[in-house]
N, C-alpha and C positions, 0 to 999 in steps of 0.2 A: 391459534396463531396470535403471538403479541407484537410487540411494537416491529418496526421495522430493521433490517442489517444495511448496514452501508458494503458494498463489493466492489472490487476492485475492475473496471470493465474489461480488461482486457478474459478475466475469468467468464466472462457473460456473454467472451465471443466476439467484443471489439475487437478490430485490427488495430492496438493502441502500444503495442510493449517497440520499445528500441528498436528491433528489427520489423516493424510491420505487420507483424504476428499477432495471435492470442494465443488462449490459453483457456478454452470454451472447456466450463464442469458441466455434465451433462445430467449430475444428481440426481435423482428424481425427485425426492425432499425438496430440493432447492429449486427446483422446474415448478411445485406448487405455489411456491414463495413468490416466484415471480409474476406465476399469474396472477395472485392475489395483488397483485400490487406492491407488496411488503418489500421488498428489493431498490436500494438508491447506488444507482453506480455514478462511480469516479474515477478517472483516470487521472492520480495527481499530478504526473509529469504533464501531460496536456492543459488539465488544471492552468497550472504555473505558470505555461507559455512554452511550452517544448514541443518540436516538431515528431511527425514519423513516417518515416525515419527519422531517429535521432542516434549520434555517436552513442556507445555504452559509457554510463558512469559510475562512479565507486564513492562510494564517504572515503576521505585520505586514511591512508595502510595506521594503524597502531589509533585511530581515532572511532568515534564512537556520534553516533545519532542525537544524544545527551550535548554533545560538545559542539557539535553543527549548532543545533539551538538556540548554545549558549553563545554563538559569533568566533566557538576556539579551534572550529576545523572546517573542509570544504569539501564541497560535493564538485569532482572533477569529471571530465569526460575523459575519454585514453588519449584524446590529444592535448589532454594538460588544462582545456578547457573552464572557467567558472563556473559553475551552473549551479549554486549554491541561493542565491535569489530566485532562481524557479522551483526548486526543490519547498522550500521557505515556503512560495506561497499557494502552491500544491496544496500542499499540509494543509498549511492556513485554511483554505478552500474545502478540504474533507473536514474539519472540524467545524468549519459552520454548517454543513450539511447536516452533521451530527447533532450539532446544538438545532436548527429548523426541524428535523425530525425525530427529534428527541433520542437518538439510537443510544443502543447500550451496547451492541453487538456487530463488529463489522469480521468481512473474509477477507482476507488482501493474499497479493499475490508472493510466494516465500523469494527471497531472497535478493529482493528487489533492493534496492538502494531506497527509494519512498515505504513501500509496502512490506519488506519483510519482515518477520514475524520473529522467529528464532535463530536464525543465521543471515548473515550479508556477506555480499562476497567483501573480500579481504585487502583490498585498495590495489591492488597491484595488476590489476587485469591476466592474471593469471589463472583463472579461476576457482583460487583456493576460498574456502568460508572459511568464516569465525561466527563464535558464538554472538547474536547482537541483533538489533533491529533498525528496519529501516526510518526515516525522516515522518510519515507521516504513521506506521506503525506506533512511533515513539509520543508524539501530541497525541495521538488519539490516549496510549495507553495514559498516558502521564492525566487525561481529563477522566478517567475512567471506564472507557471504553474497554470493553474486554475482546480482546483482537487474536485471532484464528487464521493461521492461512488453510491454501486448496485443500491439505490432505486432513482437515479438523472439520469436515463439513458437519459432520453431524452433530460433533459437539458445540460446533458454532450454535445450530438450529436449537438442538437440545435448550443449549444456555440463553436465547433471545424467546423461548417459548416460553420460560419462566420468570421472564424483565415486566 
């Protein structure tokens, strides 16, 4: 086993996602991980300063995780909400965890508005996707973190055995 992964908690069994919920992987791979220690969870929304329950939120329809970043789009809740500075500093907060444990390799939860990986839903609370990732998905990748959601477990491990 090499360095450590950074995981998203609500995957670890937090009650931490929007609705009070998780999202508990029960791997077995990843169950060794944890005893070893090797496992730093975060829950960026909480992170940030978001409650949970918290309303659902979306990056705004035709806008992109990139453009958040950049200050050119917003992270809204369904009631129109700002929540674009706890989103912000979420992230912020999983990337210094990354930078303190030096990770190379995090799991995050797919399709989250912070954590998803290869699709986010689609601004409109409808719950259509598009191709794209989420807020702290996107820092992590942009610092070089090579980022996995739930159903890439293995290749996550696979890829953090050889960092």
């Amino acid at each position: 086993m090499a360095s450590k992964i950074l995981m998203s908690a609500c995957l670890l069994g937090d009650k931490v996602r929007y609705d009070g919920n998780d999202c508990l992987q029960t791997h077995a791979k990843l169950q060794a991980w944890i005893k070893a220690g090797k496992v730093v969870s975060i829950c960026p929304e909480m992170a940030g300063g978001l409650p949970v329950p918290r309303p659902p939120a979306e990056i705004e329809q035709d806008k992109t995780a990139t453009m958040v970043l950049a200050g050119e789009a917003k992270i809204r809740t369904i009631g129109g909400e700002d929540v674009t500075k706890e989103y912000i500093t979420g992230a912020q907060k999983a990337l210094a965890l990354v930078k303190q444990h030096h990770i190379q390799v995090a799991i995050l939860k797919s399709r989250s508005p912070s954590c998803g990986v290869r699709q986010i839903y689609d601004g409109t609370f409808s719950h259509g996707l598009i191709a794209g990732m989420g807020l702290t998905a996107q820092l992590l990748s942009e610092y070089g973190v090579q980022v996995f959601d739930e159903t890439e477990i293995d290749l996550a491990l696979e890829t953090a055995e050889k960092t």
